[in-house]
C-alpha positions in Angstrom: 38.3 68.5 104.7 35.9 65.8 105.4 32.7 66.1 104.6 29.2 63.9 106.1 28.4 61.0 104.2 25.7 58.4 103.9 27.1 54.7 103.1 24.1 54.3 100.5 25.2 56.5 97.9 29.1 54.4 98.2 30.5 51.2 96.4 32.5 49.6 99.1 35.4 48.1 97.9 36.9 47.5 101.5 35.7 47.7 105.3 38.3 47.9 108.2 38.1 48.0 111.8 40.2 51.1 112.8 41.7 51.2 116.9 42.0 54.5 118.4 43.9 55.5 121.6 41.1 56.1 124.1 38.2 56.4 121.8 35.1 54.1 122.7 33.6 54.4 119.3 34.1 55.1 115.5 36.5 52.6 114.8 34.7 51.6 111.4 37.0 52.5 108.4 36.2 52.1 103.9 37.3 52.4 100.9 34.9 52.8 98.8 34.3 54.2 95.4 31.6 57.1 95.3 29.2 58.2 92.9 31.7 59.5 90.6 33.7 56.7 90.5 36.4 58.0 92.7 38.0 55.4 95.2 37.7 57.6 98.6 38.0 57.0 102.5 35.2 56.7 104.6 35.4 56.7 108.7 33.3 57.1 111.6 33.8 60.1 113.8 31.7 60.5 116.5 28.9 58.4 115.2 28.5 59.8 112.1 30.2 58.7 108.8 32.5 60.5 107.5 34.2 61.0 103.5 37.4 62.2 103.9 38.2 61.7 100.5 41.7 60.8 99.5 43.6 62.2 102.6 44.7 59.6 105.0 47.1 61.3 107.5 44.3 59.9 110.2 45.2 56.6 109.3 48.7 57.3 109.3 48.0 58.5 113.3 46.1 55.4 114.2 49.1 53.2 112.6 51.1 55.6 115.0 48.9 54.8 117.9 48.9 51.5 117.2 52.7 51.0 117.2 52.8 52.6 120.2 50.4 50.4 122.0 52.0 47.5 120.8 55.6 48.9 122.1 54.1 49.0 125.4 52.3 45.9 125.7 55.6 43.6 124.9 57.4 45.9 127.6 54.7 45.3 130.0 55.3 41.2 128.8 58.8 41.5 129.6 58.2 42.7 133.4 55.6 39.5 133.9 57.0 36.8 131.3 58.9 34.3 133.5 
């Protein structure tokens, strides 16, 4: 379960811009290491930040959502591509 975090008390190691399916906001993602040296996963979620510790079956949905964007994009293509 994730748990409210502040970005100060984290070593980031890595930011990445995370794309959600109808979501205006929180697409921030790290990996950072907290305070007791544990590399972690950190994420927006409706403006607040977010340690979700080592479970990543959200970003294993957005990689889902992102696949499925991309599916319909190229079809879309196809219909106006000459």
């Amino acid at each position: 379960m994730a748990e409210r975090a502040d970005l100060k008390d984290y070593e980031v190691i890595h930011r990445f811009r995370i794309l959600h399916d109808g979501w205006e906001m929180d697409n921030e993602g790290w990996v950072a290491r907290n305070k007791k040296g544990k590399l972690v996963l950190l994420m927006t979620n409706h403006g607040a930040l977010w340690d979700y510790g080592r479970d990543v079956s959200d970003l294993h949905k957005c990689l889902e959502e992102m696949k499925q964007s991309r599916k319909g994009i190229l079809e879309a293509l196809t219909f106006l591509t000459p």
